[in-house]
C-alpha positions in Angstrom: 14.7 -1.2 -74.8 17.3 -3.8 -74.8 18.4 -3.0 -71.2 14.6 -3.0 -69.8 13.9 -6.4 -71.6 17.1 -8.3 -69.6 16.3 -6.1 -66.6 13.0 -8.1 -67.1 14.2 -11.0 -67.7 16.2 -10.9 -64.6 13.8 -9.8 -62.3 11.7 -12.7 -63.4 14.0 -15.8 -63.1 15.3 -14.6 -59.6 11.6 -13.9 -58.4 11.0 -18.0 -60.0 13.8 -19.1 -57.5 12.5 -16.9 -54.6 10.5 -19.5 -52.8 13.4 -21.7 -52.3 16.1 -19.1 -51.8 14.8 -17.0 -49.2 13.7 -19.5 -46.6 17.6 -20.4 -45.5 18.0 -19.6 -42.1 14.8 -19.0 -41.2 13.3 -20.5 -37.9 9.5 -19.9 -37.9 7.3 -20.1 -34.7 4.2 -21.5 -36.3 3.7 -24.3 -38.2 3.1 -24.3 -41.4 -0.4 -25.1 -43.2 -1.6 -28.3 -45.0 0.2 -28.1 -48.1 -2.4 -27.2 -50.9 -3.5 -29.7 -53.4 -2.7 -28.6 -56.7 -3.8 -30.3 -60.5 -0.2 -31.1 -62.3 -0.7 -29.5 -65.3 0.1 -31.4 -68.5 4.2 -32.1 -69.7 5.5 -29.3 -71.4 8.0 -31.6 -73.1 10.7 -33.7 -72.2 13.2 -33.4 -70.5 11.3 -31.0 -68.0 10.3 -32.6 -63.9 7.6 -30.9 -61.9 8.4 -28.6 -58.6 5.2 -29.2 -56.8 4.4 -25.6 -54.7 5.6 -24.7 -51.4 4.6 -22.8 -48.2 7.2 -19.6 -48.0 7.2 -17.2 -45.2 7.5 -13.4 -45.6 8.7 -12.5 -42.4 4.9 -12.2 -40.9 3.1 -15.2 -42.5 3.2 -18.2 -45.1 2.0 -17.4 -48.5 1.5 -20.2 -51.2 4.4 -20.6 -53.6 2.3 -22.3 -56.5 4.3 -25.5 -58.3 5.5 -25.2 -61.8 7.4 -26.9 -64.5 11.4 -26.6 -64.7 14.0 -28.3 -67.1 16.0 -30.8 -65.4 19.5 -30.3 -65.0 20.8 -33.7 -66.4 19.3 -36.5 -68.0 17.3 -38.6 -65.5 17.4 -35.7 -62.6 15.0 -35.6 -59.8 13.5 -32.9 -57.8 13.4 -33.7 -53.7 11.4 -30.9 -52.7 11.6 -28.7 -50.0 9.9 -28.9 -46.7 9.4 -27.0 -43.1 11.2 -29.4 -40.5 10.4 -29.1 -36.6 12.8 -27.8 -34.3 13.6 -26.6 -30.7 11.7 -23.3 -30.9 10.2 -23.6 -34.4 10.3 -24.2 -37.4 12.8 -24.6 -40.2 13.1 -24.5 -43.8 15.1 -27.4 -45.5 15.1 -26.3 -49.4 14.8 -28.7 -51.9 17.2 -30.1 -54.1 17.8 -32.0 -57.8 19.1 -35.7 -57.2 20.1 -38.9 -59.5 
């Protein structure tokens, strides 16, 4: 039982950083969509900074990463988000980061 909870556990904090892992690389001929409006929900607590949702691309299409709350790394930290970027032939995925 022990084994299939951190098997869980696993499963779900690598699916979490998905969206900004498995864009690297990528170079997408369509652009992407409007980026959806979405309603911040309210603070969880301190201490935690909002990642606001992002377009990801499954190898035939964008599909809506939806935003959610994350603890900041440090005190004061801020999330830059990531963001598709034109280039020659497409486009490209820069992925966001945490900053001071």
């Amino acid at each position: 039982m022990r084994i299939k909870i951190a098997a869980l556990s696993t499963v779900l904090v690598l699916g979490s950083m998905l969206p900004m892992l498995s864009q690297a690389g990528v170079i997408v001929a369509v652009a992407p969509p409007a980026p959806v409006v979405e309603v911040v929900p309210t603070l969880p607590g301190p201490g935690y900074v909002w990642l606001p949702g992002c377009w990801t691309w499954n190898g035939a299409a964008y599909i809506w990463a939806p935003g959610r709350y994350a603890r900041a790394p440090w005190v004061g930290a801020a999330w830059a988000p990531g963001r598709w970027v034109g280039r020659r032939g497409g486009w490209a995925w820069r992925g966001g980061y945490w900053r001071r």
